[in-house]
C-alpha positions in Angstrom: 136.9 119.3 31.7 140.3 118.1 33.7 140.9 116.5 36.5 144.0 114.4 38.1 146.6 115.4 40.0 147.8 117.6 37.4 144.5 119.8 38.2 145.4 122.9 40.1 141.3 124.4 40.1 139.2 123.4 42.5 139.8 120.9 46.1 141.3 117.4 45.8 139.5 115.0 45.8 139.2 113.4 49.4 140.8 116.5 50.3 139.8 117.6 54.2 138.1 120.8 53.4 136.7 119.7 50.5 133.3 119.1 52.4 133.2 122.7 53.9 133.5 124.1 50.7 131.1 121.9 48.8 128.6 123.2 52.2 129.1 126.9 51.5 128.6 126.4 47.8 125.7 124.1 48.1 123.6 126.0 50.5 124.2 129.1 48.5 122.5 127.3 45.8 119.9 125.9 47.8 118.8 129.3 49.0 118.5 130.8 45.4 116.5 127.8 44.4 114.0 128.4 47.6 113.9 131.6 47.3 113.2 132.0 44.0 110.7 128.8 43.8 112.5 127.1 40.9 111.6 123.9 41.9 108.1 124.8 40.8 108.7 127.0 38.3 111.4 124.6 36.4 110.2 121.3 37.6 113.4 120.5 38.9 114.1 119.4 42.4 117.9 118.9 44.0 119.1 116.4 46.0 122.2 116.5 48.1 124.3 113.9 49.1 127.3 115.1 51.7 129.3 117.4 48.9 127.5 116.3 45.7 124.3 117.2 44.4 122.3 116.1 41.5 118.7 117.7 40.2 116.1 115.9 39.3 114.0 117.5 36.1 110.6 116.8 35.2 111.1 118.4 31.7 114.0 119.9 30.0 117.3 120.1 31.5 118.8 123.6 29.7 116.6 125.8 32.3 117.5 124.0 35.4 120.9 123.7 34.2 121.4 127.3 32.9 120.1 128.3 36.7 123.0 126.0 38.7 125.5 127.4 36.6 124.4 131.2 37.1 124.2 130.3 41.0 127.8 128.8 41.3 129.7 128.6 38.1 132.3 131.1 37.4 131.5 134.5 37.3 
């Protein structure tokens, strides 16, 4: 992990399409995790705030995890 100015991946931070992109990205995941019902089947619920996101687990973490990462991490 890196971060600072001397990042070039990713938006800036405050940057103004920052928020559009976090959108696209966000609702992508938020359709997987519908559509494939992993909020019951991992026991993990996501909650969005504006661009950031944070999901909640009932159990383990490496399930729900390994899932957000498939859905939106690098391919």
């Amino acid at each position: 992990m890196g971060g600072g100015k001397a990042n070039s991946k990713g938006t800036p931070q405050g940057g103004v399409i920052s928020p559009l992109l976090a959108n696209c990205y966000l609702h992508l995941l938020d359709r997987i995790w519908g559509k494939h019902q992993l909020r019951w089947k991992l026991k993990a619920c996501i909650v969005r705030y504006a661009d950031d996101f944070v999901v909640l687990c009932a159990g383990k973490v490496d399930a729900p995890l390994n899932a957000v990462r498939r859905s939106i991490g690098p391919s």
